[in-house]
Every structure is written in structure tokens, then in C-alpha cells.
C-alpha positions as CSV (number, residue, x, y, z in Angstrom):
1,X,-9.9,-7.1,19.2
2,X,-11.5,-4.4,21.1
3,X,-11.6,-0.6,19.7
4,X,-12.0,2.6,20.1
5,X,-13.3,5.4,17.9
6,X,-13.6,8.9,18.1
7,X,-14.3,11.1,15.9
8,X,-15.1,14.9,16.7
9,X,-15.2,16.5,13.7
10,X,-16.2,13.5,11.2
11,X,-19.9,14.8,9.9
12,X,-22.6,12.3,9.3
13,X,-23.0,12.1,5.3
14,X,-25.7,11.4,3.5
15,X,-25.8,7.6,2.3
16,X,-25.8,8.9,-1.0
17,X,-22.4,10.7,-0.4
18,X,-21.1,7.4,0.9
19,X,-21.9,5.4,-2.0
20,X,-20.0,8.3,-4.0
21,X,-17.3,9.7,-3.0
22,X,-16.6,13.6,-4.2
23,X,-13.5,13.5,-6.9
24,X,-10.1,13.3,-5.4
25,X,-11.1,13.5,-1.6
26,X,-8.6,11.8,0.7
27,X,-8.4,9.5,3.6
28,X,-5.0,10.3,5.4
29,X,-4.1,7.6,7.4
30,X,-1.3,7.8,10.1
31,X,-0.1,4.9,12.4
32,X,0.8,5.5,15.7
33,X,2.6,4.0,18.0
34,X,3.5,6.7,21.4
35,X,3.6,9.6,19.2
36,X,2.1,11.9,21.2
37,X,4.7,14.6,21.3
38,X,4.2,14.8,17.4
39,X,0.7,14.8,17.0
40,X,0.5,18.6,17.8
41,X,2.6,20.0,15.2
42,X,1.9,17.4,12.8
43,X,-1.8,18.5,12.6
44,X,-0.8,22.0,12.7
45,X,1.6,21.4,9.8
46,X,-1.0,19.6,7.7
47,X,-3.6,22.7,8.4
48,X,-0.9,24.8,6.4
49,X,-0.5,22.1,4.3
50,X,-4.1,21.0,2.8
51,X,-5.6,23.5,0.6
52,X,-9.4,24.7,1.1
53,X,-10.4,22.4,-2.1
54,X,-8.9,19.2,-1.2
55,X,-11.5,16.9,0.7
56,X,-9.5,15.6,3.4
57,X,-10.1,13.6,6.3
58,X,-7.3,12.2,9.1
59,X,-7.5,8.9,10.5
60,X,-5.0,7.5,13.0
61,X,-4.7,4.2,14.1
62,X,-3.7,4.1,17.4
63,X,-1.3,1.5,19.2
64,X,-0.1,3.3,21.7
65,X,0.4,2.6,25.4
66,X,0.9,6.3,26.3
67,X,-1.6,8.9,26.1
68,X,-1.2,9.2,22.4
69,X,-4.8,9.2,21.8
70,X,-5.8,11.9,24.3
71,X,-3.3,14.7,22.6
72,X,-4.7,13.6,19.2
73,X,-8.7,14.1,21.0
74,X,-7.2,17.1,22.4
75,X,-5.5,18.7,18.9
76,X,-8.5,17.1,17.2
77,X,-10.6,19.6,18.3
78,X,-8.5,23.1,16.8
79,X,-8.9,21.5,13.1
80,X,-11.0,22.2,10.2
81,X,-11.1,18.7,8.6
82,X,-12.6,15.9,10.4
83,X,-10.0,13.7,12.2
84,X,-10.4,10.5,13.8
85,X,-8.7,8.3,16.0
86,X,-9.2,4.4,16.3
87,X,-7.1,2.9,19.4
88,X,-6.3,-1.0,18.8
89,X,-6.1,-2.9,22.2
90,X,-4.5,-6.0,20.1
91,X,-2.3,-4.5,17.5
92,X,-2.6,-7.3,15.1
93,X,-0.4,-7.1,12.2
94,X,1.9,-4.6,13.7
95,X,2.2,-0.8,11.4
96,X,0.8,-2.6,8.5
97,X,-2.1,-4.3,10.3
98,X,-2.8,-0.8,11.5
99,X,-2.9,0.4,8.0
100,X,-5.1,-2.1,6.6
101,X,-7.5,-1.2,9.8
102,X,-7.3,2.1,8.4
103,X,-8.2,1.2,4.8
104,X,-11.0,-0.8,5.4
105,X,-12.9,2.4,7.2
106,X,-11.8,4.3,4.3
107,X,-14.4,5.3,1.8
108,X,-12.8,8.1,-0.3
109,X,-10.9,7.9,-3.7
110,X,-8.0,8.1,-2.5
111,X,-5.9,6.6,0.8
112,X,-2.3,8.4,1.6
113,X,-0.2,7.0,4.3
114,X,2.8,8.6,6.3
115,X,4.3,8.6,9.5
116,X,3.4,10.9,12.5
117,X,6.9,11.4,13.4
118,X,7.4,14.4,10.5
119,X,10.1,12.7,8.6
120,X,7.7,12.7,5.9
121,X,7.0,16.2,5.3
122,X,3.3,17.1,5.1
123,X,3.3,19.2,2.8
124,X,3.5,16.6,0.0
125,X,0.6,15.4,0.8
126,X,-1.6,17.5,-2.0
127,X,1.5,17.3,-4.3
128,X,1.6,13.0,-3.9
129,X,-2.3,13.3,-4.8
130,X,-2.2,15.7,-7.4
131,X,0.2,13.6,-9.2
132,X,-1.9,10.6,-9.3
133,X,-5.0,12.8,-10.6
134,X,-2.7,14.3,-13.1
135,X,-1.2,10.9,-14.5
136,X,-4.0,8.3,-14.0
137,X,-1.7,6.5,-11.3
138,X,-3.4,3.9,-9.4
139,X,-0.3,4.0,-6.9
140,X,2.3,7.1,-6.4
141,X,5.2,6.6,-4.0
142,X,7.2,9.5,-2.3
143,X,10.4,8.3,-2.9
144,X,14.1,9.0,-1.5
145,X,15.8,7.5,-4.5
146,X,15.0,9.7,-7.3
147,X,16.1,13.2,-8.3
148,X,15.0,15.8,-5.7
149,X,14.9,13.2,-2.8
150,X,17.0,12.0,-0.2
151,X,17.7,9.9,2.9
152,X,19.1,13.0,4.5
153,X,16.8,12.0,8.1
154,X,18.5,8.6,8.1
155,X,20.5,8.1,11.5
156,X,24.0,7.0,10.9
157,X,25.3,4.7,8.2
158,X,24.3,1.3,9.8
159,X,20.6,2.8,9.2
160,X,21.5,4.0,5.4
161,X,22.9,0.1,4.3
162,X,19.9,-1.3,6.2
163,X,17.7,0.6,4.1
164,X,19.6,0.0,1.2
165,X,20.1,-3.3,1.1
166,X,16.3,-4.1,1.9
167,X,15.4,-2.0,-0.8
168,X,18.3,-3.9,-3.4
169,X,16.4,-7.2,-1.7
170,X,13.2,-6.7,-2.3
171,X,13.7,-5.4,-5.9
172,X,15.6,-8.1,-6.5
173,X,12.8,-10.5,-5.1
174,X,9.9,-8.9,-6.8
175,X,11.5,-7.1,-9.8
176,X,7.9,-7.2,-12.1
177,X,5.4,-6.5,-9.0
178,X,8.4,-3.3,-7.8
179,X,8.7,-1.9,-11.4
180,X,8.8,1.8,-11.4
181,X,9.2,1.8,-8.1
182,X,12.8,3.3,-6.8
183,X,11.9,3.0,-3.1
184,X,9.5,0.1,-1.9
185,X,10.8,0.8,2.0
186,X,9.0,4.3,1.7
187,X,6.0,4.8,3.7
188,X,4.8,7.5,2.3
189,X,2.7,7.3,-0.5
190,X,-0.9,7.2,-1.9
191,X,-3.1,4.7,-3.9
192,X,-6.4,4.7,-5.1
193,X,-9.0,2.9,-2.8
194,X,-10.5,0.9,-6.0
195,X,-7.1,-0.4,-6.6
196,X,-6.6,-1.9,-3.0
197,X,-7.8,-5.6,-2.5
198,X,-8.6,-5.6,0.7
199,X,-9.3,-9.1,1.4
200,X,-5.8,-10.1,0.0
201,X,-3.6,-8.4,2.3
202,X,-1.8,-9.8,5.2
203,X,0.6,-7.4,6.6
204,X,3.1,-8.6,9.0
205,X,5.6,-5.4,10.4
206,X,6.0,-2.1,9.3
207,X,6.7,-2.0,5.4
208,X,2.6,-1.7,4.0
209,X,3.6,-0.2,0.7
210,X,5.6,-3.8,-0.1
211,X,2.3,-5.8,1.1
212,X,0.5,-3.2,-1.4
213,X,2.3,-3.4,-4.4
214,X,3.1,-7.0,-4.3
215,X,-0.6,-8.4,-3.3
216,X,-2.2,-5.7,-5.0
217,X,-0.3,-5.1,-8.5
218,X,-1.2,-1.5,-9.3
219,X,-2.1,-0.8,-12.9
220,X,-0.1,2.2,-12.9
221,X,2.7,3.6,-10.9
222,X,4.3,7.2,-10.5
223,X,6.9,8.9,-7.6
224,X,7.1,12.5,-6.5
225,X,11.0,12.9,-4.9
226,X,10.3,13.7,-0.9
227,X,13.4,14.5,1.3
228,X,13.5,12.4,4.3
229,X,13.3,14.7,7.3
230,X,15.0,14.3,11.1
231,X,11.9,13.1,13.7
232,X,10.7,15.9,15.4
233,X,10.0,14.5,18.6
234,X,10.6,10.5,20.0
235,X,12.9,7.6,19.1
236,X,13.2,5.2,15.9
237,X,10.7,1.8,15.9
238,X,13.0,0.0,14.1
239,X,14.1,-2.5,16.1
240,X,16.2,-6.0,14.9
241,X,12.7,-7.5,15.8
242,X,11.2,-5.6,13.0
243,X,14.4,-7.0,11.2
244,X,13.3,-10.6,11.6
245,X,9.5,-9.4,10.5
246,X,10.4,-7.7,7.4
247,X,12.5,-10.6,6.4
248,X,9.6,-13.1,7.6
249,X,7.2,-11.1,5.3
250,X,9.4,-11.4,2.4
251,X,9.7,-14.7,2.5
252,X,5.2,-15.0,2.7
253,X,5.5,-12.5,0.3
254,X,7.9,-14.2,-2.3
255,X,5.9,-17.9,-1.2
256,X,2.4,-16.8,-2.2
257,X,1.8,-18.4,-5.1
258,X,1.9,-22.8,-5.1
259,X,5.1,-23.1,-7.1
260,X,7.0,-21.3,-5.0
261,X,5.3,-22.6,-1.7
262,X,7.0,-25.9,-3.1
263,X,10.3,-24.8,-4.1
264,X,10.6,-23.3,-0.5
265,X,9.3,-26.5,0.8
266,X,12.2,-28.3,-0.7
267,X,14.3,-26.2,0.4
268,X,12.8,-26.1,4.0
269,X,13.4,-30.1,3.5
270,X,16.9,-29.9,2.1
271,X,17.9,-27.9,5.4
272,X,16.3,-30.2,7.4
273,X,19.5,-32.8,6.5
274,X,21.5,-30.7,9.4
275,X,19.5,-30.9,12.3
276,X,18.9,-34.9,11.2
277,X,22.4,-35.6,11.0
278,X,23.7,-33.9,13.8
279,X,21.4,-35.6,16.0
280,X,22.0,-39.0,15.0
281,X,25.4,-38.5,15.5
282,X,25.2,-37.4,19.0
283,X,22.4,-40.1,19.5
284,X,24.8,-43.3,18.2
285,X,27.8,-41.6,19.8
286,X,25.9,-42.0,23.3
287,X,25.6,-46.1,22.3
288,X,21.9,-45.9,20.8
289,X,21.1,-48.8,18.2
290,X,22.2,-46.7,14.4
291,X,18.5,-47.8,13.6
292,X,16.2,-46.1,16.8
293,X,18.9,-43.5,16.5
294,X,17.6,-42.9,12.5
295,X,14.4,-42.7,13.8
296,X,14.4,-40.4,16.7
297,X,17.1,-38.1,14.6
298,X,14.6,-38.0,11.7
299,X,12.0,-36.2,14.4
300,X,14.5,-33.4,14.9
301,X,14.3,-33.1,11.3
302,X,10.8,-32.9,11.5
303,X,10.2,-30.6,14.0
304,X,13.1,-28.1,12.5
305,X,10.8,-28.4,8.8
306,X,8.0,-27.6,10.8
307,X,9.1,-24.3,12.9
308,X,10.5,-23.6,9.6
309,X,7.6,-24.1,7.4
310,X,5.0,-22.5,9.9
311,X,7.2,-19.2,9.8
312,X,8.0,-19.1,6.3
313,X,5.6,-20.5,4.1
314,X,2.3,-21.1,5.5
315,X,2.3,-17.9,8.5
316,X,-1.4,-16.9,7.5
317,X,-2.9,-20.1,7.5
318,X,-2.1,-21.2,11.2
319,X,-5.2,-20.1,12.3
320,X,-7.5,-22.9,11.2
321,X,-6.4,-25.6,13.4
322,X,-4.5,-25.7,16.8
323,X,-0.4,-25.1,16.8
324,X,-0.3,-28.9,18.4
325,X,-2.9,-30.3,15.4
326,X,-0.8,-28.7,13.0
327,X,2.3,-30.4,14.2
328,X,0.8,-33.8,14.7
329,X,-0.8,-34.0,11.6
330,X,2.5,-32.7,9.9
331,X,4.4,-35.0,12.1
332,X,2.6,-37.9,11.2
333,X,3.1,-37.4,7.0
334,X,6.6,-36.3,7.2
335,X,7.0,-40.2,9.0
336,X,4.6,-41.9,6.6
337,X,6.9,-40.6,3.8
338,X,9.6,-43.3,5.2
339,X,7.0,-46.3,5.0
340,X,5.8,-45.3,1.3
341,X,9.6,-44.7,-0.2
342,X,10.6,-48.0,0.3
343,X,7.4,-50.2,-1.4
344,X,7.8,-47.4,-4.2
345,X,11.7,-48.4,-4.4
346,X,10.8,-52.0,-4.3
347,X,8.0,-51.4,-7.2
348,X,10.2,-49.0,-9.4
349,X,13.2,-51.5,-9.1
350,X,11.2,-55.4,-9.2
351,X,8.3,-54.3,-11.8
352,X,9.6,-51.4,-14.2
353,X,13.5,-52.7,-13.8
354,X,15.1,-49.2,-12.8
355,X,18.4,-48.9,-10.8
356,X,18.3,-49.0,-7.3
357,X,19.7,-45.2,-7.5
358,X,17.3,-43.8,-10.1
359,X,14.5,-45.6,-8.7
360,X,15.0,-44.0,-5.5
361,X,15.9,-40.7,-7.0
362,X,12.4,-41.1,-8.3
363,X,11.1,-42.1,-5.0
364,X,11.9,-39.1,-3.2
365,X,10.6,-36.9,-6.5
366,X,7.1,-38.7,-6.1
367,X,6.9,-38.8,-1.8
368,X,8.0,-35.0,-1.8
369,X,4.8,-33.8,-4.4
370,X,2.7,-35.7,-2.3
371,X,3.6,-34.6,0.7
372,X,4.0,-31.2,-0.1
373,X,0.2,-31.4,-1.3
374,X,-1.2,-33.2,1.6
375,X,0.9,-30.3,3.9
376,X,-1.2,-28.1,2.0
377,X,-4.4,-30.1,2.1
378,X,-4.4,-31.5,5.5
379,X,-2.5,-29.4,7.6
380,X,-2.7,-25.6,6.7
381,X,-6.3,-25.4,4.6
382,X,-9.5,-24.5,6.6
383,X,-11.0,-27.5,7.7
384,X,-14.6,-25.8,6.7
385,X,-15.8,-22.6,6.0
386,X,-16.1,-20.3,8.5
387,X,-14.2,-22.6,11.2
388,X,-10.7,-21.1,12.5
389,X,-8.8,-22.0,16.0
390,X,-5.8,-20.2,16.9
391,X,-2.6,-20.8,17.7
């Protein structure tokens, strides 16, 4: 990933200073993605905003494919706090990939993030802080759902049930991570830098504060009521194909820990049954032998666990081995299961006399934990530290 930093106003600090941040100074960091008939008045607005105390620094990260970054050089240049701009070539990660660029740069006790478009209001910005120095917070959200906010800047009602049912979903997914929180779709809010591991975030799309709060588990959480504001400039990003990423992240999200992985791996299996089925019976209804038909059906089983499985459950761990690796090692155990069910059926039933139905109730129990765990083992963990391919 290629990069570009700039940085006009950012002084050069004394190593000391860097190993010790002063108390309650700020990193604001502000995706961007062709913003660049915001950027003036948004810096102007946060000039008004920041008082003379606060120790505050701007960073964007820049995706832009305009000349986004030239306005904020430009506007850069008429502030009194340092602000930065950091262009990504490859925009990995998408809005939340940008803020976890930002984070890792950041050295200050505090990290706020918000949108360049003005919806959220810059003014909060030293209220959103002060109310984590005030209560101890680790994490305070600006929030549309409590008394004094709104989702007044919302576009039409399709826009308002979006929002709301994500925000009812995600709730309803992570209710102990998402406590005391009324509004995990904001993005606006601010969390202290030593709660934030770093290495355990992998943002995919646009909502970062979900990624934070779920990977990260703040100690302590407050809200500050913001009304959402109309875009001063420019169109929406939401798109449906940030639809199909924010429900993609849930789902790595809600997988993360092994119990789940497997649960959603059965699942993944159980849905398989479809493709399976329909294909053998448009495979014997063309005159193909019922048993090469059960075998070439059970690959379009396969491959729909696989797609499945790479997108939902394992998503960060594809880049250790090649896309065509993965699938012929994952290939090759979902058809080995076949081969060890029936000597296990033949055990369970001759040697411990079970039933032909519980024995092969059991069968699938025991060839589904193992290859679950050799999925996990031999497919998607790194082969050896330090070695990654990609897909």
C-alpha cells in the first residue's frame, strides 16, 4: 500500500513528549472519501469549535480519487493546530480500514472520529472529550437515540428503518459488548488510545465504532446526545454494497470466538443440503447413474460451504494460503468426511451394537468436529509465522 503524508503544521516533538502525551490532547481523525467541497468549512468550523486549551491535532485519511487532498493542503495551511493528511492508494478495509490507519499514527490520549461531510456537528467535539475526562469513560459515543439527539439529517424513511433496524440487529447480536450504548451505527465518538487494541481490529466497511466496541470491550462507556445534521456539500456513501459489508462484518464479528466459528459452520453445512439436492436432481433427471450423480451433487455442496465459509467465518484468515489452496485442501476434507462416516457406522453398529440410525447420528456428530477443526487447522491458520499469500 503506497502512501502519502503531509503534514504542514505537525511540529517535531521532543521524543520525550512522544513517550508522554500532555493530559487530554486529541487526535481527530476524519475519513475521506471525495470530500473536497467540505473540507473548507469543516476546518473553519472546527477553528470556532476547539478552544485555545484543548491539544488538538487533525488527521485525515484520504481515499479519494478527486482532488480531496489538495483542498485539505490548501485549507491546511490557514489553521492553528497541526493537520495532516495521509492519501491511501489501496484503501484496504474501506472507512474503517482508514480509521484504524488513522489510529495506529495516533499518539495522544485521546482518538475522536467523525465524518467530513458536517452531519456530525464540530462543535461536540470538546464536549464528547470533556465528557470522558469528566466520567473516567474509556469510550463516549455521540449518539442519535438519547434525549437531546436526533436523526433529523437522515434522508427519507428508507434511510431511517435502515438505520434502525441495523442498530436493533447489532444490539440484538452483541447485547453485553453494546451495553450502554443506544447508537452503535454512530460514527462519531471518542475513545481513549490505551483502550484500543490495535492488533485485534479488522475493519471491513464503514461502521468502526462496532469493530471498536465489540473487539475492544471498553471498560467504561458514556453518550453525549448530538443531532444529526443535513451534508453540507456531496452525496451519501451508503450504497447496498456497503449493505452486503456491514452484514458480512457482523457475521466475522458475531464468529470470532471458536464456538461460534462452529455453530456457523454447521449451519454453513446445513445450508449446503440445497445446492446438493438440487443438483442431483437435475443430474439423475438428465440419465446420470443416482450414484456419480451423489458424488458430483455433493461438490456443489462443497463449493457453496466454501464461498460461504470464506465470506462468513474465516474472511481475515484468507491471506495465508492461495484462494485455489484453500479450496483444494477444503475440497479434499469435506470428501474425505464420506469415506470416514461409513467405517465409523460400521464400527459404532458391528463392535459397540448401536442402531444403524443412532450410530450414524453419531457419525455425523464425530466427522463434523473433526472437520470443522482440521478447516481450522489446515486450511485457514498460517502455515508459519510470518508467511502470508494472498488471495
Amino acid at each position: 500500500m503506497s502512501e502519502d503524508l503531509w503534514a504542514p503544521h505537525a511540529p517535531h516533538l521532543p521524543e520525550a513528549a512522544a513517550e508522554a502525551p500532555a493530559p487530554g490532547s486529541v487526535t481527530l481523525i476524519i475519513p475521506t472519501f471525495n470530500e473536497s467541497g467540505n473540507i473548507v468549512e469543516l476546518l473553519s468550523r472546527l477553528a470556532a469549535a476547539l478552544p485555545a486549551h484543548l491539544p488538538c491535532s487533525v488527521l485525515f485519511v484520504d481515499d479519494s480519487t478527486d482532488d480531496t487532498p489538495a483542498v485539505i493542503e490548501k485549507a491546511a495551511l490557514e489553521c492553528a493546530f497541526p493537520v495532516e493528511v495521509l492519501h491511501r492508494e489501496s484503501p484496504e478495509g474501506g472507512l474503517g480500514g482508514a480509521v484504524v490507519e488513522g489510529i495506529r499514527r495516533a499518539d495522544t490520549d485521546w482518538i475522536v472520529v467523525m465524518d467530513a461531510d458536517l452531519q456530525h456537528p464540530p462543535h461536540l467535539v470538546p464536549e464528547i472529550v470533556g465528557e470522558g475526562e469528566r466520567t473516567g469513560a474509556d469510550l463516549v459515543v455521540a449518539s442519535r437515540y438519547i434525549a437531546g439527539g436526533s436523526r433529523a439529517g437522515l434522508a427519507g424513511s428508507y434511510r431511517i428503518a435502515v438505520s434502525r433496524g441495523a442498530t436493533w440487529l447489532t444490539k440484538g447480536l452483541f447485547p453485553r459488548a453494546l451495553h450502554g450504548i443506544s447508537d452503535p451505527m454512530s460514527g462519531f465518538f471518542a475513545m481513549r488510545r490505551s483502550a484500543v487494541t490495535q492488533e485485534a481490529l479488522k475493519p471491513l466497511g464503514y461502521k468502526i465504532l462496532l469493530e471498536l466496541a465489540v473487539r475492544c470491550r471498553p471498560a467504561r462507556v458514556a453518550e453525549v446526545p448530538f443531532v444529526f445534521q443535513d451534508r453540507f456539500s456531496g452525496e451519501s456513501k451508503s450504497t447496498a454494497r456497503e449493505g452486503l459489508r456491514f452484514l458480512t462484518h457482523l457475521a466475522s464479528l458475531r464468529s470470532a470466538t471458536p464456538l461460534a466459528r462452529m455453530i456457523g459452520f454447521g449451519l454453513v453445512g446445513l445450508s449446503g443440503f440445497v445446492p446438493n439436492l438440487a443438483a442431483l436432481w437435475m443430474l439423475t433427471h438428465t440419465g446420470m447413474n443416482y450414484l456419480l450423480a451423489e458424488v458430483v451433487a455433493n461438490q456443489a455442496g462443497v463449493l457453496w460451504n466454501f464461498l460461504l465459509i470464506e465470506t462468513l467465518l474465516f474472511r481475515d484468515r484468507r491471506r495465508h494460503r492461495h484462494w485455489a489452496d484453500r479450496f483444494g485442501r477444503f475440497t479434499l476434507l469435506a470428501n474425505a468426511d464420506l469415506l470416514l462416516r461409513i467405517p465409523l457406522i460400521a464400527v459404532f453398529v458391528g463392535t459397540w451394537g448401536f442402531g444403524v440410525l443412532s450410530a450414524t447420528a453419531l457419525a455425523l456428530v464425530v466427522t463434523f468436529v473433526l472437520r470443522f477443526a482440521a478447516t481450522e487447522a489446515l486450511v485457514y491458520l498460517p502455515r508459519k509465522a510470518g508467511s502470508t499469500r494472498t488471495s
